[in-house]
N, C-alpha and C positions, 0 to 999 in steps of 0.2 A: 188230263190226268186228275184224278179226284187230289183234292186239299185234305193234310193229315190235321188233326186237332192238335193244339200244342203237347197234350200231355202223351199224343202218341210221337210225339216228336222228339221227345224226351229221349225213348227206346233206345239204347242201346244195338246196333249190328254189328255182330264177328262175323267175318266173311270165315269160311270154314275151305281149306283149301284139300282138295282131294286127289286122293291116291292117282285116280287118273290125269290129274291135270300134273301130279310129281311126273307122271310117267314120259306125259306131253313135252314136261322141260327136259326129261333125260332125251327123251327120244330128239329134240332139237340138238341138244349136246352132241350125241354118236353121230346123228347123219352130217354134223359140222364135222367131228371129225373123219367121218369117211369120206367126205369133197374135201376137204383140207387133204387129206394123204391122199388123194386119187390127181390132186393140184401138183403136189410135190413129186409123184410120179411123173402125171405127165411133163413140165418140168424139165425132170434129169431125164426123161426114155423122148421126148418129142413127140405124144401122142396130140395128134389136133393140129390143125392150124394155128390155134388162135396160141399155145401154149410155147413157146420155146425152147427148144435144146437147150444144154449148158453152150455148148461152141457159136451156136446161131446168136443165145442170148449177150455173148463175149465180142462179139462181129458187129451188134447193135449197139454196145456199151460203145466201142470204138469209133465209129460211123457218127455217133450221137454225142463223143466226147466226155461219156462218162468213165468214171474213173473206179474201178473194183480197186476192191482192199485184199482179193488173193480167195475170199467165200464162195461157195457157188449160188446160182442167184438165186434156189428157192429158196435155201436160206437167209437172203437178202431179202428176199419177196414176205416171207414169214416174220421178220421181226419188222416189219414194215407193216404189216396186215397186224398184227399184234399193238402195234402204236396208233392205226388208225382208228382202226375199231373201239382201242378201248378210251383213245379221243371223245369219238362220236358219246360214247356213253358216259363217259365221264362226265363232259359237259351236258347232257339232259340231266342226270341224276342232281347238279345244282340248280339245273334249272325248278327242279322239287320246290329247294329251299329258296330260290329267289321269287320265284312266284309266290308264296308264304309271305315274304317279307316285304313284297310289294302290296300285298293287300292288306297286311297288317295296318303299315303305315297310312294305307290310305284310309284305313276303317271301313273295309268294303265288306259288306254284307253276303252278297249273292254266294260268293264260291268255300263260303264256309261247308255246304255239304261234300262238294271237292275235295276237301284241303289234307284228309289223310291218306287221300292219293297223293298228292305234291310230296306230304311229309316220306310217304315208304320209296317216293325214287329217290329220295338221299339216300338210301343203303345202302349204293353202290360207291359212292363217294370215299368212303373209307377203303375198301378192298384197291377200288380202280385207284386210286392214287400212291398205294402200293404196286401195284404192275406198274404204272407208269413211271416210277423212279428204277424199279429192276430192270424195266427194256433200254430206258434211257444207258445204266450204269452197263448192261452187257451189249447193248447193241447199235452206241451212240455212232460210231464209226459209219455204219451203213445207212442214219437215217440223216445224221447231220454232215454237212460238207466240212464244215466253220471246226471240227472236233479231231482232222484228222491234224496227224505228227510234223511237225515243221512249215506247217501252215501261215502261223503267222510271226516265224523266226528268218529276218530278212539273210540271202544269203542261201538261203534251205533251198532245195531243187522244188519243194510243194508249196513254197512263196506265194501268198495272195496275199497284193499290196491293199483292195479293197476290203478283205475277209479282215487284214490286220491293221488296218485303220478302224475295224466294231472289235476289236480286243479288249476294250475295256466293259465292255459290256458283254461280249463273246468270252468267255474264260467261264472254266469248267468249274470255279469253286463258284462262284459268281453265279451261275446256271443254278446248281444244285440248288444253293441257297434259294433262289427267288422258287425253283418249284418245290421246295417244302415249306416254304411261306403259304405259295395260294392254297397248297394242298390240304395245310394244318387250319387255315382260317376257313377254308369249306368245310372242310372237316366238323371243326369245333362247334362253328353257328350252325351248323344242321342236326349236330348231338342236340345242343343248347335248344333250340325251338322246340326242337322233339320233345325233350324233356320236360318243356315249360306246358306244351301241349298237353303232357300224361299227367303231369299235375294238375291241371286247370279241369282236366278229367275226375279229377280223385275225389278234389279239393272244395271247384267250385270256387265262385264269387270272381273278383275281376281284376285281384291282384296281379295274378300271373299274365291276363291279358296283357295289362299294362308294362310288364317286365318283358311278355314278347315283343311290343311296340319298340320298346328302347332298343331290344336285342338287334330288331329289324334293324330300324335304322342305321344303326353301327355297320352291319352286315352288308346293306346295298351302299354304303360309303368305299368300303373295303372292295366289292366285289366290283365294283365299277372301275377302281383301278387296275385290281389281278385279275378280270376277265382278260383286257385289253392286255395286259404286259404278257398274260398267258397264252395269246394269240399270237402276239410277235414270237414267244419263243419256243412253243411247239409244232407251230404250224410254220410262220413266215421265216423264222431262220433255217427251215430249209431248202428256200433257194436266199443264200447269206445274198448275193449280189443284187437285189432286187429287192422292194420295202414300197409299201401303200399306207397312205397315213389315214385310211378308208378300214384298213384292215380290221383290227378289234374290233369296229361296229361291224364288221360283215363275217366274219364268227362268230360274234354273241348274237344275230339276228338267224345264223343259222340254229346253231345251240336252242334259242327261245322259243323259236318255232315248231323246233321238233319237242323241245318240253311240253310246249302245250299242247299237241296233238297226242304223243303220250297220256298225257292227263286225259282230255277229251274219250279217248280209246279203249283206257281203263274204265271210267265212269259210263260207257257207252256196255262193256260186257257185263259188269257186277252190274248194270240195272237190267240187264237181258237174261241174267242169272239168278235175277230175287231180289238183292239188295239193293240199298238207298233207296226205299220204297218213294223216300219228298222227293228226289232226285226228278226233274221236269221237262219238257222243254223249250222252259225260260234260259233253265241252267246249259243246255246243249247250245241253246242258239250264242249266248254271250261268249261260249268255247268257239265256238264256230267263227264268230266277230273275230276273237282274235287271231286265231289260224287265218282266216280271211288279208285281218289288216296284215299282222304282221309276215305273211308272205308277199306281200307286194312291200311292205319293209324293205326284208330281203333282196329283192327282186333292183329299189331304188339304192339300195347301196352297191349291189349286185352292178346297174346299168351305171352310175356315178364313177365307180370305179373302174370299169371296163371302158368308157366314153371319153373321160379325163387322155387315159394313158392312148388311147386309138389317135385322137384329136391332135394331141402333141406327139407321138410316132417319134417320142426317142428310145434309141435302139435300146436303152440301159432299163426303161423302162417296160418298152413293145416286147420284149424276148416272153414274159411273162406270158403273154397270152399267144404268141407264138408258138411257144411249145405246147398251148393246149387245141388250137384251133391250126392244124394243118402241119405242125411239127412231129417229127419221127415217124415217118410215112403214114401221117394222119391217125396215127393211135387213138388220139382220143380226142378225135374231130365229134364222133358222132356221140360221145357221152359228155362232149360240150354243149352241144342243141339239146340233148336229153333234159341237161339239167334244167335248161330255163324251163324243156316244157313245164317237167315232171315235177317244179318247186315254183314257178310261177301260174301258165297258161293253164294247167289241169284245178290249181287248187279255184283259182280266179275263177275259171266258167263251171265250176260245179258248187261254190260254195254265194255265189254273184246273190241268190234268191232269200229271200227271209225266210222262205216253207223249207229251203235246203239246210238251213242250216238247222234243223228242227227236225229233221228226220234220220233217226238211226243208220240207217243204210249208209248212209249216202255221206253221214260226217266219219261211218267207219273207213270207207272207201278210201275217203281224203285223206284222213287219219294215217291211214298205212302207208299211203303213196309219199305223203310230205316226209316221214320217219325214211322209206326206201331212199326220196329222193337227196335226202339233207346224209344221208350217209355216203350216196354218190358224190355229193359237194364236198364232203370231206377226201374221200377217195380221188375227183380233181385238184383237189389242194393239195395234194401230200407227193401222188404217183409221180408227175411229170420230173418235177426236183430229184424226186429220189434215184428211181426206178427207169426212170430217162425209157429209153424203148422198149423196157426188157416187162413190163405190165403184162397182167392176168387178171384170172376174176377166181379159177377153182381155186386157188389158195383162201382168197381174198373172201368169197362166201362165206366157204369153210369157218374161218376164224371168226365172222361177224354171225356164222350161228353158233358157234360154241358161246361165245359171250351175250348173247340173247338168251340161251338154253339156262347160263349161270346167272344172270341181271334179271330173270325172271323166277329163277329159283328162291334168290333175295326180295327183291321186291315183293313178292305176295307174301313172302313170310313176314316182312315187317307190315303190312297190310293184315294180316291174320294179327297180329300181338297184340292191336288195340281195337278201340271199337271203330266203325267203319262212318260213323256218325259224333261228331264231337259234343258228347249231348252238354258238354257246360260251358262251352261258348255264347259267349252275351249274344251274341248274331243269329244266332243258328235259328230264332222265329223268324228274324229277317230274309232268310235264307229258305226257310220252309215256304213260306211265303210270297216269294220271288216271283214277280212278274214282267213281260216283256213283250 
């Protein structure tokens, strides 16, 4: 790819978002919602094998020892699909702002022509952290065990002696509290960079760089704790009896990985579209690098923590992977093997090559699969706890393309607001520049 001169590097690009691409997002929205209702049909009428009656899915609740609150379970299924999905995006969209603030701090050059892609997937960070305090507040009963009534009031016929020994950390003001904490401090540091970014646009010179430096650091201090604490209590309290001290790192490795193949994905269409003309494939291969590494990341927290609990085979432990691997007549034996392939073996043998990670194709490929796969990963985290035998997928697409259809409605429009090139970034020759 021919080298830009600096003063065309300078240039200014608005990505300019088109009528037909709004239409692309509505149409992902409607057919999300026609699998979402054709889910919930089948469902309550038993169309399909794979879908459950209400009475079959009540016979499996029983058998499998889960416990209904009196709902019927698409309902159950749908505010579950609703916490997963907006999980999975939640966590990329900080990935945005962490990825930002890790290159700040490090002074890294290369992915300054990147970075207002990182910046527009915070968009969603605001809206999703609103749904995720509404599902939690209407539909805590169904997703969390640890939340139901006389739980951990000794004496109560719904007595759990282990759920009410984590009481002091399980209680519902307590809960609240910590997730408008992480929700306010993502929140905030993702406005705040944003902002510092549109200045340093305006303004020019190297002040603002330097306030985004500090900003950063403060930010990956923070986020390093509330990742982790937000792993334990969205995802791992819900199965309360069972805890991996592996856990945070192997949420934020799933989270990171799919942030960056987002990013890589983005930057892969707007340069197949016209824009980020510097945009290279130096700049693909170092996205590449990281998808690369950190899926085998994933993969060693992944195997650490699956080896650990196999090796020692206590039952308090081993139930964990029991229920995924052969538990509730093998439900989701085969989307246990899926995942390593589809988040390890796939990315590993097609991104292995220096020329692969350089070639559009083939980082798109990766791109989608590891985003598919890490949603799968979250979907094995969530179902077994919840949903015990009574799992699906029409629901469960459904609701992950409505929030696709809406997370890409946002994102491109905060991607349209600014320029698509941060032309007064001290870096950005270093960036233009960029070789590998």
């Amino acid at each position: 790819m021919a080298t830009l001169t600096h003063q065309e590097s300078a240039t200014a690009e608005h990505l300019v978002v088109t009528d037909g691409a709004r239409k692309t997002f509505l149409a992902i929205i409607i057919t999300g919602v026609v699998i979402m209702v054709l889910g919930i049909l089948a469902s309550v009428l038993g169309w399909g094998a794979a879908e459950h009656t209400e009475a079959a899915g009540h016979t499996a609740a029983a058998a499998n020892g889960a416990a209904h609150e009196g709902g019927p379970i698409w309902l159950k299924r749908l505010i579950i699909s609703l916490w997963h999905s907006n999980l999975f995006f939640l966590g990329v969209s900080t990935v945005g702002t962490v990825f930002m603030a890790i290159n700040y701090v490090a002074y890294a050059g290369w992915s300054v022509m990147v970075k207002r892609i990182a910046e527009a997937l915070s968009a969603w960070v605001i809206p999703g952290g609103v749904i995720m305090l509404i599902v939690f507040l209407v539909g805590r009963h169904d997703i969390f065990h640890w939340t139901h009534e006389g739980i951990m009031e000794k004496g109560n016929a719904n007595y759990d002696a282990i759920i009410a020994g984590k009481s002091g950390f399980l209680n519902l003001p307590f809960y609240v509290i910590r997730m408008v904490s992480y929700l306010v401090i993502w929140g905030a540091f993702s406005w705040k960079l944003r902002q510092l970014s549109l200045k340093e646009d305006l303004l020019g010179g190297t002040y603002w760089f330097h306030k985004s430096i500090t900003a950063s650091a403060l930010f990956l201090v923070l986020y390093a704790v509330t990742s982790s604490m937000s792993a334990w209590d969205w995802v791992m309290s819900v199965d309360p009896h069972w805890f991996s001290t592996l856990f945070g790192w192997y949420v934020f490795a799933s989270w990171w990985v799919s942030g960056i193949a987002a990013i890589a994905l983005t930057a892969i269409f707007l340069k197949q579209a016209g824009y980020l003309r510097a945009l290279t494939s130096s700049h693909l291969h170092d996205l590449g690098k990281l998808m690369f590494g950190f899926s085998i990341f994933w993969t060693y927290v992944w195997f650490s923590q699956f080896m650990l609990i196999w090796y020692a085979n206590l039952p308090e432990e081993a139930v964990y992977f029991n229920q995924r691997l052969g538990g509730f007549d093998g439900r989701y034996t085969g989307m246990f093997y899926f995942n390593i392939a589809i988040n390890f073996v796939f990315p590993f043998l097609g991104l292995m090559t220096r020329d692969a990670k350089r070639q559009m194709i083939v980082m798109k490929i990766v791109a989608i699969a590891i985003l598919i796969g890490h949603w799968s990963d979250f979907y094995l985290m969530l179902m077994p706890g919840t949903l015990k035998g009574e799992n699906g997928f029409l629901i469960e697409i459904g609701v992950a393309a409505i929030f696709l259809g809406a997370f890409l409605i946002l994102f491109t429009r905060r991607l349209a607001s600014a320029s698509l090139v941060p032309v007064n970034h001290p870096f950005l020759d270093e960036s233009i520049h960029h070789t590998t």
